[in-house]
C-alpha positions in Angstrom: 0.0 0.0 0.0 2.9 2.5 0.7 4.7 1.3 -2.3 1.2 2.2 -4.7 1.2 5.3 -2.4 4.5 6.3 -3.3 4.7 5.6 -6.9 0.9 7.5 -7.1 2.5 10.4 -5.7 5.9 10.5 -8.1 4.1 10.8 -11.0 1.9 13.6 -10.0 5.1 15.2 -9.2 6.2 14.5 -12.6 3.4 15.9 -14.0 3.9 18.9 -12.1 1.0 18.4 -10.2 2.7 17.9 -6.6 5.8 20.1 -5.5 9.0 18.1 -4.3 8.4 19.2 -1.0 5.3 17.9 -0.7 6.3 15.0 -2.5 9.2 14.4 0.2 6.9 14.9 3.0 4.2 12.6 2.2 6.4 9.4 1.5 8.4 10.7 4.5 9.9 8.3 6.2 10.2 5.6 3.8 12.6 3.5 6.1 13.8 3.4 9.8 15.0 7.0 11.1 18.7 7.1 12.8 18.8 9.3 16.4 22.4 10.3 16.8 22.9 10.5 20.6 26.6 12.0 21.0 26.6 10.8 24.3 27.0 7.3 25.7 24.1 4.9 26.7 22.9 5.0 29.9 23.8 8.5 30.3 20.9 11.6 30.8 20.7 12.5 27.5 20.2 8.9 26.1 17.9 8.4 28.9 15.7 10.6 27.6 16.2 10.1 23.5 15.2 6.5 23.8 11.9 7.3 25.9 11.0 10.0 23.1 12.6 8.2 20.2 10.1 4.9 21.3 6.7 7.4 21.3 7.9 9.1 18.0 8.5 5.5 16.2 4.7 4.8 16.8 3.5 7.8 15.7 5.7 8.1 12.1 5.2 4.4 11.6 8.9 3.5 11.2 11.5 2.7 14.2 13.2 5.5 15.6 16.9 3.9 16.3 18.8 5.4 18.9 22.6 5.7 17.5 25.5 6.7 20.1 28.2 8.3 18.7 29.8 10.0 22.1 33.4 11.8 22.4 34.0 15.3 21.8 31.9 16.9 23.9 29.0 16.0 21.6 31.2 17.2 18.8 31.4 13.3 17.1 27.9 13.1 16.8 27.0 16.3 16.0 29.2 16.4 12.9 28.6 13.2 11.7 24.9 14.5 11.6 25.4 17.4 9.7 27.4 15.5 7.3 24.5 13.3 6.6 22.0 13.2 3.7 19.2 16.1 4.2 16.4 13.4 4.1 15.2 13.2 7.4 16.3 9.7 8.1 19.4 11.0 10.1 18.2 12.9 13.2 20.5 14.4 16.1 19.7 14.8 19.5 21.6 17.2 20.8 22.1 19.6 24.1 23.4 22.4 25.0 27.0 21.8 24.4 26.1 22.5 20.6 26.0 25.9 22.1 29.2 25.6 24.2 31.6 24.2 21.3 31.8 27.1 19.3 33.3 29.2 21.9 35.0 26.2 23.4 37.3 24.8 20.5 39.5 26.9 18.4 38.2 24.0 15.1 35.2 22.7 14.5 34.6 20.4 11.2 30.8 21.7 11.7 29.0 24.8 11.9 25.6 24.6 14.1 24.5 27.5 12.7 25.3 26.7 9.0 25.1 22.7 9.1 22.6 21.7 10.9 18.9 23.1 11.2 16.5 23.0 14.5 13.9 21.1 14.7 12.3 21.6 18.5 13.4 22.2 22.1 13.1 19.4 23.7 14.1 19.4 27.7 15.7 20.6 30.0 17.4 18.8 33.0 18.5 20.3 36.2 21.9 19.6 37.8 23.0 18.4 41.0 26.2 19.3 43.0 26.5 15.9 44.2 29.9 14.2 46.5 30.5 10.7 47.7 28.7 9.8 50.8 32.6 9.3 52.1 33.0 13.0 52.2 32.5 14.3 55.7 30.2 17.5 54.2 26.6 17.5 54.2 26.1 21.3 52.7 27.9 23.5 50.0 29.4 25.1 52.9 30.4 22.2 54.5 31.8 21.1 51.1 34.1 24.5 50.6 35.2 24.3 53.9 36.6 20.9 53.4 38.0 21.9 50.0 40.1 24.2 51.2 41.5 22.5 54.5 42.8 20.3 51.5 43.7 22.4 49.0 44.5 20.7 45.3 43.5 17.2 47.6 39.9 17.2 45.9 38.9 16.1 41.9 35.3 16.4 40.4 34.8 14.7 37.1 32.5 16.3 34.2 30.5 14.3 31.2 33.6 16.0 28.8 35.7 18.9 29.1 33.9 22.0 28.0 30.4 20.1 28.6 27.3 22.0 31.3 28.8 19.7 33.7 31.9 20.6 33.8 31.3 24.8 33.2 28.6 24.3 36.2 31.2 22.6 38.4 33.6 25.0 36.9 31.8 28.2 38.0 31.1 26.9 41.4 34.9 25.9 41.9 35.5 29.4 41.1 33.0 31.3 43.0 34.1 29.3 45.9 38.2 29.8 45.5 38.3 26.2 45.3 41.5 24.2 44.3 40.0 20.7 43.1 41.7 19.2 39.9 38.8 18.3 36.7 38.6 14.9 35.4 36.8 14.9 32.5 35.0 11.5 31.0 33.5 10.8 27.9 29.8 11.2 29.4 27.9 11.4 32.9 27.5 7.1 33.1 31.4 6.7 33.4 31.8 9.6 35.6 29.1 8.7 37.6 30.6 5.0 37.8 33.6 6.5 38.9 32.3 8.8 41.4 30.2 6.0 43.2 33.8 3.8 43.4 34.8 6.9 45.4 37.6 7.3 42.6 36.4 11.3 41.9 35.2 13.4 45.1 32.2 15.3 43.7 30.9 16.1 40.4 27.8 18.8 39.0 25.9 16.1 36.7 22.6 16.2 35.5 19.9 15.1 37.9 18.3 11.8 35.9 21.7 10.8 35.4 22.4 10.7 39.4 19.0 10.2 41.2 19.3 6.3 41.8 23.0 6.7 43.2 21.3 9.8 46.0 18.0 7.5 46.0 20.3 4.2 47.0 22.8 6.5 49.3 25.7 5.8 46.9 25.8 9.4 46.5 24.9 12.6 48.7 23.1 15.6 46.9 24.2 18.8 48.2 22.2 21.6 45.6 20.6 22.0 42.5 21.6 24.5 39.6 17.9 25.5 39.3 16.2 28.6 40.3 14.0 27.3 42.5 14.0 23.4 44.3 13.2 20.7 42.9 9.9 18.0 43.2 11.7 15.2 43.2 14.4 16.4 46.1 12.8 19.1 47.6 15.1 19.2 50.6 17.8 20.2 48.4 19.0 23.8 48.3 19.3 25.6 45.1 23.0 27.0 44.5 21.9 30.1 44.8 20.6 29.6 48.3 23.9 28.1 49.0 25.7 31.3 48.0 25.6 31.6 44.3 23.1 34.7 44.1 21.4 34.5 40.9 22.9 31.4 39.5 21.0 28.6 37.1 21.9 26.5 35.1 20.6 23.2 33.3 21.3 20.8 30.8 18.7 21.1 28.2 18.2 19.4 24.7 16.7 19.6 21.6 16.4 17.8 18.2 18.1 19.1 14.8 18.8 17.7 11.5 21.4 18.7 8.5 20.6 21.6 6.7 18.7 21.6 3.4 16.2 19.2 4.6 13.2 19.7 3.5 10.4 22.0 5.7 7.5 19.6 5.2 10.2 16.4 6.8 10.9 19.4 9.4 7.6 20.2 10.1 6.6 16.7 10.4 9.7 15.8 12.8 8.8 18.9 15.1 5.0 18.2 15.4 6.0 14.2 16.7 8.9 15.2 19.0 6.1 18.1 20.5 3.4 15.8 20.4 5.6 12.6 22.3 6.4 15.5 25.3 2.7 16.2 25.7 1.6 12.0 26.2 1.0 11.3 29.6 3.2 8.5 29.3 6.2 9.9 28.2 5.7 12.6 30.8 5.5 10.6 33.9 8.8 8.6 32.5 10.8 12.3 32.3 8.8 12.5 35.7 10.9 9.9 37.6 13.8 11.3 35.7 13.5 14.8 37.2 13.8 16.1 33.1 11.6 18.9 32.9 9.6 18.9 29.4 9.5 21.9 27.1 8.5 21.6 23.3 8.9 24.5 20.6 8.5 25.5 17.2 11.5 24.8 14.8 11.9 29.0 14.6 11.6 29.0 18.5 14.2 26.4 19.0 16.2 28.5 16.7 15.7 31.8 18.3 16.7 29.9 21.7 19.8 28.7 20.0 20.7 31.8 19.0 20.8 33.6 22.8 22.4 30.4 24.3 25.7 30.9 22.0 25.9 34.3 22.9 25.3 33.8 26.7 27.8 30.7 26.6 30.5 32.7 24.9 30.5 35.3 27.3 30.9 32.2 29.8 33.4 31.0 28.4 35.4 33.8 27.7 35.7 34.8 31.6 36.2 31.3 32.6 39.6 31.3 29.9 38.8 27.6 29.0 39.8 26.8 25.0 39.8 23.4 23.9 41.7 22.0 20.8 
């Protein structure tokens, strides 16, 4: 029936009866859609691709496979994307280090704002300033205290250098007068692994990524990056109640694909992904995550885009961190 549907529809294009676009968009998608994750499995961004990816399957009648192409920073993944064929069968799901690389590295093989086009806003995810239950502090204060009785003796790790985790931690270290050496990993599941085995000290990861470690005691949660607290840990202090006036931050995400594909496959793309984050369903699993949904317009997402470069850059220009 798709196959009649298909050829039906090329020859009304050929007769000039049927634009390309609309052409593309109707047999769109004519095989199983590829969502690049730059990050590894198991960590928060994947956590939440999979439960959308699964909802947006259903609704587009072909399998959304989740693809995890990690290192970089995101930059891997993201590249390979914008590299691909504009058909709408190679989907990234990005987050906000899109934003961060530009000012980050001095090279990029990929231009966000050139290579790849946005589809919709996706989520956002708070983060937790998080330590391992074997550090005698139970409060940001506590925690600074200790850090500098043992100056340079403390490490947090980050999901990659340059990544919201590690510009989060980074800022706090700062604001503090901390001395604590950066590990950086290749995404939050091996830093989290790490700092459960007690092998890092403390860490500012995203919130699904480190609620079963708090939830199991592996792990003690000292803040959140958000403006106000938290539902699921609503004992624990923002960062700006713990001394960081006015600071928020969180780890959002969104969907893009390469550039020249074509609106209709765009449109169709954005309206799943929007309508996925408004089932019940898929909302109590980001729920139990602690990911907070959002949804946008392809121009909105865009806009967003647009303001979180600029604000990053500034970032990153007075923390002095360039990347190769």
């Amino acid at each position: 029936m798709h196959t009649r549907l298909s050829r039906r529809l090329a020859l009304l294009a050929a007769a000039g009866w049927l634009s390309a676009a609309t052409l593309a968009h109707a047999a769109w998608p004519e095989k199983p859609i590829t969502l690049v994750v730059p990050f590894p499995p198991g960590g928060p961004t994947d956590m939440v691709a999979r439960v959308l990816a699964q909802n947006v399957g259903e609704q587009l009648g072909q399998p959304v496979v989740v693809d995890n192409k990690p290192g970089a920073n995101g930059n891997i993944g993201n590249a390979f994307v914008a590299k691909a064929a504009p058909d709408g069968h190679t989907v990234l799901y990005n987050t906000s280090s899109a934003a961060l690389s530009p000012a980050l590295y001095k090279k990029l093989s990929y231009d966000v704002r050139k290579d790849l086009a946005p589809v919709a806003l996706t989520a956002v995810v708070p983060l937790g300033l998080v330590v391992h239950p074997a550090l005698p502090v139970k409060t940001v204060a506590e925690l600074v205290a200790y850090a500098k009785k043992h100056p340079g003796k403390l490490s947090y790790g980050s999901a990659g250098n340059g990544n919201v985790t590690h510009l989060a931690a980074f800022q706090t270290v700062q604001h503090y007068g901390i001395e604590a050496v950066h590990v950086p990993y290749k995404g939050s599941a091996p830093a989290d692994v790490d700092l459960v085995a007690g092998q890092i000290h403390f860490m500012t990861d995203t919130i699904n990524s480190v609620a079963p470690f708090i939830q199991d005691g592996k792990l003690r949660l000292l803040a959140v990056s958000t403006g106000k607290r938290i539902a699921n840990f609503p004992e624990a202090p923002t960062l700006a109640e713990s001394g960081m006036a006015g600071f928020e931050a969180g780890a959002w995400q969104g969907v893009m694909v390469p550039a020249g594909t074509p609106q209709p496959v765009i449109a169709r793309l954005n309206q799943a992904f929007v309508h996925a984050l408004r089932d019940p369903g898929v909302l109590e699993k980001l729920r139990v995550q602690g990911t907070e949904p959002l949804g946008s317009t392809p121009e909105e997402y865009g806009a967003y885009l647009h303001k979180e470069l600029a604000r990053w850059a500034s970032v990153v220009k007075s923390t002095g961190i360039s990347l190769d």
